[in-house]
TORPA-4810 file (N, C-alpha, C, O; in nm, 3 decimals):
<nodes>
NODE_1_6.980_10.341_7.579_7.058_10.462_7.597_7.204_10.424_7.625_7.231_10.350_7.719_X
NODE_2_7.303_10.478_7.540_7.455_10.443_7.567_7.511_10.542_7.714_7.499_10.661_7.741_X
NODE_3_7.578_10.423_7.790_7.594_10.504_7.943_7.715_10.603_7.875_7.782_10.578_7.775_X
NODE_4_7.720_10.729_7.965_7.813_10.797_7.951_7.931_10.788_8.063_7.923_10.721_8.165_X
NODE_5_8.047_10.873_8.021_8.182_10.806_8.032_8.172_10.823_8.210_8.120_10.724_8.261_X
NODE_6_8.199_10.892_8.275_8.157_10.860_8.418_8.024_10.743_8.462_8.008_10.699_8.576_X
NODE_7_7.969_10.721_8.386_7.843_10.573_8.436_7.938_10.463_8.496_7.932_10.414_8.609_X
NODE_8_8.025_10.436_8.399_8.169_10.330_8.446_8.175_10.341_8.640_8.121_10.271_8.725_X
NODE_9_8.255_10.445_8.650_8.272_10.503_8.748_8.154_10.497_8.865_8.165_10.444_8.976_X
NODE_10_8.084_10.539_8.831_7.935_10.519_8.912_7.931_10.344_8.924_7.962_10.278_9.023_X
NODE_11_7.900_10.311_8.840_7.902_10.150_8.862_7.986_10.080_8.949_7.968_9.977_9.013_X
NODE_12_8.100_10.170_8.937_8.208_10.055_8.980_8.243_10.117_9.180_8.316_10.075_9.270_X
NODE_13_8.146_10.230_9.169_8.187_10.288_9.319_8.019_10.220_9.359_8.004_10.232_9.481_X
NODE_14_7.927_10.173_9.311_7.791_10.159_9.371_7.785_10.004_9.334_7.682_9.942_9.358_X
NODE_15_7.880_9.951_9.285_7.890_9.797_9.294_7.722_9.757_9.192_7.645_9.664_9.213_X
NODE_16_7.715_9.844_9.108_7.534_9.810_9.021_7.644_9.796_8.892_7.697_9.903_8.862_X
NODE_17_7.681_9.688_8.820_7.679_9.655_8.714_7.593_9.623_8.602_7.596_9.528_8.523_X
NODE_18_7.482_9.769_8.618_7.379_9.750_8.529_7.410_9.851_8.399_7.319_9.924_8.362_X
NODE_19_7.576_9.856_8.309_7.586_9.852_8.260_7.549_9.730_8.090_7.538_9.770_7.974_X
NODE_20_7.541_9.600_8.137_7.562_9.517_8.090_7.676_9.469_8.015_7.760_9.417_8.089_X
NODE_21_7.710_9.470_7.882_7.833_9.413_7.786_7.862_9.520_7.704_7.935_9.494_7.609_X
NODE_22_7.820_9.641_7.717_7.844_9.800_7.642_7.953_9.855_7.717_7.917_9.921_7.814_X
NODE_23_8.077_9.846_7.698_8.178_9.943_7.740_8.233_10.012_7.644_8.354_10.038_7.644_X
NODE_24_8.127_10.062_7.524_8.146_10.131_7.404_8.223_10.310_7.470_8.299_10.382_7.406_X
NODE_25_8.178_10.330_7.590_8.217_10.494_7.622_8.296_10.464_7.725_8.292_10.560_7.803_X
NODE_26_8.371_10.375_7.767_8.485_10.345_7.872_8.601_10.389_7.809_8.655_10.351_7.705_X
NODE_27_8.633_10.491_7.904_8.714_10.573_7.854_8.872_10.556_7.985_8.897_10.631_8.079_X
NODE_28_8.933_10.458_7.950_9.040_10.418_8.036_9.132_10.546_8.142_9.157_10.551_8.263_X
NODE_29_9.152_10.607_8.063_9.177_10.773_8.128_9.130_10.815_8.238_9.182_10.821_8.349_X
NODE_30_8.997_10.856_8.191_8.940_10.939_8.286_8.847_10.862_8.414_8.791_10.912_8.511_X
NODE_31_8.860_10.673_8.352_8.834_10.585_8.513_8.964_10.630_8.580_8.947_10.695_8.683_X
NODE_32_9.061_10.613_8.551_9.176_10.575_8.639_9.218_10.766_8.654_9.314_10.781_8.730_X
NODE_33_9.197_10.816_8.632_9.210_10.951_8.723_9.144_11.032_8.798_9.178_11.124_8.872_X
NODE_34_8.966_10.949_8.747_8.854_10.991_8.869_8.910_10.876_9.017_8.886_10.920_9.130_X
NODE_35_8.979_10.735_9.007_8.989_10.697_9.107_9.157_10.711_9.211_9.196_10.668_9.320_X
NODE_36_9.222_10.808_9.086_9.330_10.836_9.120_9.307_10.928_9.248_9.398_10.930_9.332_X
NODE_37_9.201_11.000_9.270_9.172_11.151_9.342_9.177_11.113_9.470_9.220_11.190_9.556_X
NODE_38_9.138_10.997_9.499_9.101_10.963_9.643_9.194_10.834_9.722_9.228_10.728_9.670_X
NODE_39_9.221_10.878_9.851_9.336_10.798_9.913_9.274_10.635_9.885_9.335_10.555_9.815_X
NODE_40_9.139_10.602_9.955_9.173_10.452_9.937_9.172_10.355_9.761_9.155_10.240_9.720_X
NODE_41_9.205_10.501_9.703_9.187_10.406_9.545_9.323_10.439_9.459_9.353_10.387_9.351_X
NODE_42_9.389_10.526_9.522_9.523_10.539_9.446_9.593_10.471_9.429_9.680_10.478_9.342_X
NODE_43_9.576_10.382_9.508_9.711_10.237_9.423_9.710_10.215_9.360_9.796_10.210_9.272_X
NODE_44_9.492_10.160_9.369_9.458_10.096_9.253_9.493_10.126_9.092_9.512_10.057_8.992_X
NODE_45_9.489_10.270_9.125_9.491_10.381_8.960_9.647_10.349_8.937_9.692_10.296_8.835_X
NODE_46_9.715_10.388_9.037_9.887_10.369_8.988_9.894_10.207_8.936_9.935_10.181_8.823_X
NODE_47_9.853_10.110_9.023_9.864_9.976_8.936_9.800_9.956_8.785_9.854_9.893_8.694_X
NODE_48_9.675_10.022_8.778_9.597_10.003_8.638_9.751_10.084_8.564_9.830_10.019_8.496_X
NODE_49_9.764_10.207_8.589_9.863_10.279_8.478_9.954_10.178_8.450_9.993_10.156_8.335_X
NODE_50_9.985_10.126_8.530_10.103_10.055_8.468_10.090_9.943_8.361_10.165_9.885_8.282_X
NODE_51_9.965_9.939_8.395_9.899_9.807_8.290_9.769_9.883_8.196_9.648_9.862_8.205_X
NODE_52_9.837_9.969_8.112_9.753_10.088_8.059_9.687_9.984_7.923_9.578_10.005_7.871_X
NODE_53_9.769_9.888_7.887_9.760_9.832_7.738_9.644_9.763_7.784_9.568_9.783_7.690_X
NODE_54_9.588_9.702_7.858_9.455_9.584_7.894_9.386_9.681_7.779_9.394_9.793_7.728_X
NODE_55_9.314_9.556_7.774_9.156_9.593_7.703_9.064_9.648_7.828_9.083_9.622_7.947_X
NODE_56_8.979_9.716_7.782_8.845_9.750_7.875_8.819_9.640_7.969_8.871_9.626_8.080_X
NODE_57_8.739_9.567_7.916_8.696_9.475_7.997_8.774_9.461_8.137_8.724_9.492_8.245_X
NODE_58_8.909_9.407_8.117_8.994_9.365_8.183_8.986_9.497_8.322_8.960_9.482_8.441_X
NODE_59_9.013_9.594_8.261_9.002_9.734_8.371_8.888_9.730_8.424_8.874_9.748_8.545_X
NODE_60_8.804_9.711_8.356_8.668_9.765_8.449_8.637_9.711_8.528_8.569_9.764_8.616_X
NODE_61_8.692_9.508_8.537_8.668_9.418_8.594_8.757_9.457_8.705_8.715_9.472_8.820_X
NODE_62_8.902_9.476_8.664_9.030_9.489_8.809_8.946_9.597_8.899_8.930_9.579_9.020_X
NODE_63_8.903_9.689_8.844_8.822_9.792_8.970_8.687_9.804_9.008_8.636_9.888_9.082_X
NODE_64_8.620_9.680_8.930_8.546_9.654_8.984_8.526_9.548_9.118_8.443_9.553_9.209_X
NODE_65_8.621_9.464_9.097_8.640_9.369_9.195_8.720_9.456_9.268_8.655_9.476_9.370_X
NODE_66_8.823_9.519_9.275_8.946_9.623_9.365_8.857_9.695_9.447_8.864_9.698_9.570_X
NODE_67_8.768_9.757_9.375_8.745_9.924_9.468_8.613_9.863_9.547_8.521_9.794_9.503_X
NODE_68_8.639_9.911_9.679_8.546_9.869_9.772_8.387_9.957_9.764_8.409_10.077_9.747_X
NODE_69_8.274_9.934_9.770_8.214_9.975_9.788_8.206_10.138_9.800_8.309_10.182_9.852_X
NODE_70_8.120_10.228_9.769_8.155_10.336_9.871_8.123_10.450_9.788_8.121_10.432_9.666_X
NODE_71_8.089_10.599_9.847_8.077_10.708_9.769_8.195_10.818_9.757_8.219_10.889_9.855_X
NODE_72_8.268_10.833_9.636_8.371_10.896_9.574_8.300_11.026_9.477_8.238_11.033_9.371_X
NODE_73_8.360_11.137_9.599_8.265_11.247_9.476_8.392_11.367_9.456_8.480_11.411_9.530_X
NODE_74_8.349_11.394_9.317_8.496_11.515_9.285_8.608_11.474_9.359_8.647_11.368_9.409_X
NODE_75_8.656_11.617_9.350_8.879_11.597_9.448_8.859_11.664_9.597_8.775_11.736_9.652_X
NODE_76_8.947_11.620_9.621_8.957_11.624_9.740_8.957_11.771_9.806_9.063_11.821_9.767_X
NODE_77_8.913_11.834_9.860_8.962_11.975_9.953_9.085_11.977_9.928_9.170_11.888_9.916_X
NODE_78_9.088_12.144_9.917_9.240_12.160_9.981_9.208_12.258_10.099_9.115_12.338_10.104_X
NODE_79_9.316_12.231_10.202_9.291_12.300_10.300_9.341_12.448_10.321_9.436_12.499_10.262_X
NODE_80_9.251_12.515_10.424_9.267_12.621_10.434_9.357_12.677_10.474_9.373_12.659_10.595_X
NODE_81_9.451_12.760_10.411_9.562_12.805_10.466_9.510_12.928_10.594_9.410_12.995_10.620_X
NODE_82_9.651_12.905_10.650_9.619_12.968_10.853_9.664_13.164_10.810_9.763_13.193_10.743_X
NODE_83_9.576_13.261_10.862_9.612_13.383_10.822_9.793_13.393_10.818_9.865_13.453_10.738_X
NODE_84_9.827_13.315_10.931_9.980_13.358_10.989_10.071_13.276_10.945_10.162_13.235_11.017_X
NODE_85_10.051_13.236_10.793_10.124_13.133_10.744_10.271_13.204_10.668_10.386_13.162_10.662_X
NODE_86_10.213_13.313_10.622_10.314_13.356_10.559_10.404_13.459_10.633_10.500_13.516_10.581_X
NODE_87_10.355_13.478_10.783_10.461_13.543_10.831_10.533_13.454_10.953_10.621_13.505_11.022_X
NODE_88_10.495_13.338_10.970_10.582_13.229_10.973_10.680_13.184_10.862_10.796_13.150_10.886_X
NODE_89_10.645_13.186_10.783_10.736_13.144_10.667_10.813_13.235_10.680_10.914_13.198_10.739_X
NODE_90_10.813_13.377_10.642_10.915_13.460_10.707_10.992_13.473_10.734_11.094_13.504_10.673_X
NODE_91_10.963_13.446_10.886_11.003_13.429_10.998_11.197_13.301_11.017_11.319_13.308_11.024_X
NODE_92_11.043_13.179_11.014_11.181_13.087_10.997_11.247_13.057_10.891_11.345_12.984_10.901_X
NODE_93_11.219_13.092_10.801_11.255_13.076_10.658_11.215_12.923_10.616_11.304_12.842_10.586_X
NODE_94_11.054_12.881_10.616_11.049_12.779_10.647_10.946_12.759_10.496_10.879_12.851_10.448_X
NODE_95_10.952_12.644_10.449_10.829_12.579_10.328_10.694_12.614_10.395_10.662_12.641_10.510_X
NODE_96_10.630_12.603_10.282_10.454_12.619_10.366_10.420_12.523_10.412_10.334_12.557_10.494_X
NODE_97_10.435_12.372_10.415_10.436_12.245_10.504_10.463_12.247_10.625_10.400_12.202_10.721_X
NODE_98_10.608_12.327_10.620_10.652_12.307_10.752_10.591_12.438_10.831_10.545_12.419_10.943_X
NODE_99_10.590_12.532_10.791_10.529_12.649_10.873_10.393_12.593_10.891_10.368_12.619_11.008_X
NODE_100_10.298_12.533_10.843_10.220_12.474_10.901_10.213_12.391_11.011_10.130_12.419_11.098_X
NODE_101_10.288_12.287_11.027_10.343_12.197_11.114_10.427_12.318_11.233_10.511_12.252_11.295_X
NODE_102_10.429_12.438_11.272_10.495_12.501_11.320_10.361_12.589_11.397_10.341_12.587_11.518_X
NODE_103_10.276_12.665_11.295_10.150_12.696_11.346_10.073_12.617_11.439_10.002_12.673_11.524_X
NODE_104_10.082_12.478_11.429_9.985_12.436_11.543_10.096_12.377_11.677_10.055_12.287_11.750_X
NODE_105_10.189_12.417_11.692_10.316_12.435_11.809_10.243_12.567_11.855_10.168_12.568_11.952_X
NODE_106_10.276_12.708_11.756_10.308_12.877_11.863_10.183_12.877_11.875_10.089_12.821_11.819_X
NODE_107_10.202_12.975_11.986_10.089_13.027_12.050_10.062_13.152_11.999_10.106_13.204_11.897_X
NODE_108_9.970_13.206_12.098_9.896_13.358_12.023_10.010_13.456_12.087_10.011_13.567_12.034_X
NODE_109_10.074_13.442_12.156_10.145_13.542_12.209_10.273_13.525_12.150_10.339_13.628_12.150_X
NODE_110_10.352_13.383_12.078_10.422_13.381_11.997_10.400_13.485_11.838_10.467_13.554_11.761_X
NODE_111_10.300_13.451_11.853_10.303_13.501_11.699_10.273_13.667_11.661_10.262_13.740_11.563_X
NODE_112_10.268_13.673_11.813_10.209_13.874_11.823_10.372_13.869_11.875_10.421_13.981_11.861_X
NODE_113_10.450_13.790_11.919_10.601_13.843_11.917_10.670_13.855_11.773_10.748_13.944_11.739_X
NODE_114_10.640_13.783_11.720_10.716_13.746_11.586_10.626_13.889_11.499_10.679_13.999_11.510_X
NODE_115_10.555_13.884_11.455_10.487_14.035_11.401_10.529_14.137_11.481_10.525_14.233_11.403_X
NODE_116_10.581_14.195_11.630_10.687_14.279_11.642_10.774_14.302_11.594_10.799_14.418_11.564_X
NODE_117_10.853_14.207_11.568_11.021_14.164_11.553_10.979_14.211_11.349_11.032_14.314_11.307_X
NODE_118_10.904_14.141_11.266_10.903_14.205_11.161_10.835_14.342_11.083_10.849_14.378_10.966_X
NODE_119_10.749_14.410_11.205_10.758_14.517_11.193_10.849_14.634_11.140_10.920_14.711_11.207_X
NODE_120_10.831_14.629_11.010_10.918_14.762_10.970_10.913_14.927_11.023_11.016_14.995_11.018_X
NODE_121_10.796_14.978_11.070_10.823_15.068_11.111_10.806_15.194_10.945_10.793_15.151_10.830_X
NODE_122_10.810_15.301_10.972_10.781_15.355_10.903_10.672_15.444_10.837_10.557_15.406_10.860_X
NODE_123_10.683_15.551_10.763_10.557_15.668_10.757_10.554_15.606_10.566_10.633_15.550_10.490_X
NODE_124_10.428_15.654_10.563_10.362_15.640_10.408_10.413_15.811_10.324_10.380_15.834_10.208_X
</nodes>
Protein backbone atom coordinates (compact mmCIF):
# COMPACT_ATOMS: atom_id res chain seq x y z
CA UNK A 1 0.00 0.00 0.00
CA UNK A 2 1.58 3.50 -1.06
CA UNK A 3 1.70 5.69 2.35
CA UNK A 4 -0.25 8.77 1.94
CA UNK A 5 1.02 12.32 2.02
CA UNK A 6 0.61 13.01 5.85
CA UNK A 7 2.18 9.14 6.69
CA UNK A 8 5.62 11.27 6.22
CA UNK A 9 4.52 13.40 8.94
CA UNK A 10 3.25 10.68 11.20
CA UNK A 11 6.55 8.96 10.85
CA UNK A 12 8.58 11.64 11.44
CA UNK A 13 6.51 12.91 14.76
CA UNK A 14 6.32 8.93 16.05
CA UNK A 15 10.01 8.39 15.19
CA UNK A 16 8.48 4.67 13.20
CA UNK A 17 10.30 4.86 9.94
CA UNK A 18 8.25 2.11 8.68
CA UNK A 19 7.91 3.87 5.62
CA UNK A 20 10.86 2.12 4.07
CA UNK A 21 12.65 3.65 0.58
CA UNK A 22 9.00 4.88 -0.93
CA UNK A 23 8.91 8.64 -0.64
CA UNK A 24 6.88 8.39 -3.91
CA UNK A 25 3.85 10.76 -2.00
CA UNK A 26 6.33 13.13 -0.02
CA UNK A 27 5.01 16.02 -0.70
CA UNK A 28 7.71 18.78 0.49
CA UNK A 29 4.93 21.48 1.06
CA UNK A 30 2.62 20.20 3.03
CA UNK A 31 5.65 18.39 5.54
CA UNK A 32 7.02 21.71 6.12
CA UNK A 33 3.68 23.54 6.79
CA UNK A 34 2.11 20.70 8.90
CA UNK A 35 5.46 21.32 11.04
CA UNK A 36 5.38 24.97 10.48
CA UNK A 37 1.99 25.07 12.90
CA UNK A 38 3.63 24.31 16.02
CA UNK A 39 6.15 26.36 18.26
CA UNK A 40 8.80 23.68 18.89
CA UNK A 41 9.09 22.91 15.02
CA UNK A 42 9.00 26.27 13.37
CA UNK A 43 12.48 26.86 12.85
CA UNK A 44 12.81 23.71 11.70
CA UNK A 45 10.12 24.50 8.70
CA UNK A 46 11.66 28.12 8.22
CA UNK A 47 15.21 26.40 7.83
CA UNK A 48 13.86 23.51 5.42
CA UNK A 49 12.16 26.62 3.28
CA UNK A 50 15.10 28.00 2.77
CA UNK A 51 16.60 24.91 1.47
CA UNK A 52 13.34 24.15 -0.58
CA UNK A 53 15.60 22.69 -3.68
CA UNK A 54 16.90 19.30 -1.51
CA UNK A 55 15.65 16.24 -2.82
CA UNK A 56 13.16 14.29 -0.56
CA UNK A 57 15.26 12.17 0.99
CA UNK A 58 17.44 14.84 2.26
CA UNK A 59 14.12 16.59 4.01
CA UNK A 60 12.67 13.80 5.41
CA UNK A 61 15.98 12.82 6.91
CA UNK A 62 16.72 16.79 8.31
CA UNK A 63 13.23 16.28 10.21
CA UNK A 64 13.53 13.28 10.91
CA UNK A 65 16.64 13.51 12.86
CA UNK A 66 15.45 17.55 13.89
CA UNK A 67 11.96 16.99 15.22
CA UNK A 68 11.92 15.54 18.60
CA UNK A 69 9.76 12.92 19.37
CA UNK A 70 6.22 13.84 20.22
CA UNK A 71 2.42 14.27 19.29
CA UNK A 72 1.62 17.26 16.77
CA UNK A 73 -2.08 17.38 15.94
CA UNK A 74 -3.85 20.09 13.56
CA UNK A 75 -3.17 24.19 14.41
CA UNK A 76 -3.00 25.55 17.11
CA UNK A 77 -6.15 27.26 19.11
CA UNK A 78 -6.86 30.52 18.81
CA UNK A 79 -7.84 32.08 21.81
CA UNK A 80 -10.84 33.27 23.10
CA UNK A 81 -11.50 36.69 22.81
CA UNK A 82 -12.62 38.52 26.46
CA UNK A 83 -16.53 39.90 26.08
CA UNK A 84 -14.91 43.48 27.01
CA UNK A 85 -12.41 43.53 24.38
CA UNK A 86 -13.90 45.73 22.15
CA UNK A 87 -14.99 48.25 24.50
CA UNK A 88 -11.56 48.49 25.73
CA UNK A 89 -10.36 49.02 22.45
CA UNK A 90 -12.65 51.87 22.43
CA UNK A 91 -11.90 53.11 25.12
CA UNK A 92 -8.08 53.50 24.84
CA UNK A 93 -7.87 53.50 21.37
CA UNK A 94 -5.85 50.53 21.73
CA UNK A 95 -4.92 47.20 19.07
CA UNK A 96 -6.62 43.99 20.15
CA UNK A 97 -3.13 42.73 21.62
CA UNK A 98 -2.82 45.40 23.62
CA UNK A 99 -6.39 45.73 24.97
CA UNK A 100 -5.84 42.33 25.88
CA UNK A 101 -2.72 42.86 27.79
CA UNK A 102 -4.90 45.73 29.45
CA UNK A 103 -7.95 43.32 30.33
CA UNK A 104 -6.01 41.25 32.64
CA UNK A 105 -4.68 44.77 34.61
CA UNK A 106 -8.81 46.39 35.06
CA UNK A 107 -10.90 45.27 37.28
CA UNK A 108 -14.69 44.66 37.32
CA UNK A 109 -15.43 47.94 38.62
CA UNK A 110 -13.04 49.50 36.05
CA UNK A 111 -14.73 48.28 33.32
CA UNK A 112 -18.48 49.00 34.64
CA UNK A 113 -16.75 52.65 34.82
CA UNK A 114 -15.59 52.73 31.36
CA UNK A 115 -19.21 51.33 29.94
CA UNK A 116 -20.64 54.49 31.85
CA UNK A 117 -18.43 56.96 30.37
CA UNK A 118 -19.42 55.30 26.74
CA UNK A 119 -22.83 55.15 27.26
CA UNK A 120 -24.65 57.08 24.71
CA UNK A 121 -27.78 57.57 26.22
CA UNK A 122 -30.70 57.83 24.19
CA UNK A 123 -34.50 56.64 23.12
CA UNK A 124 -35.10 54.10 20.08
Amino acid sequence: MKPKVFDYVKSINEKNNYLGDDLSGYVPYLTNRAFAMHLDTVLLAEEMNQYHALGPWLQYDFYYYGVRKGRRFGFPKKPVDHPQLELVQQYFKYSKQKALEALQVLTEDDLRAIMKTQDKGGTL
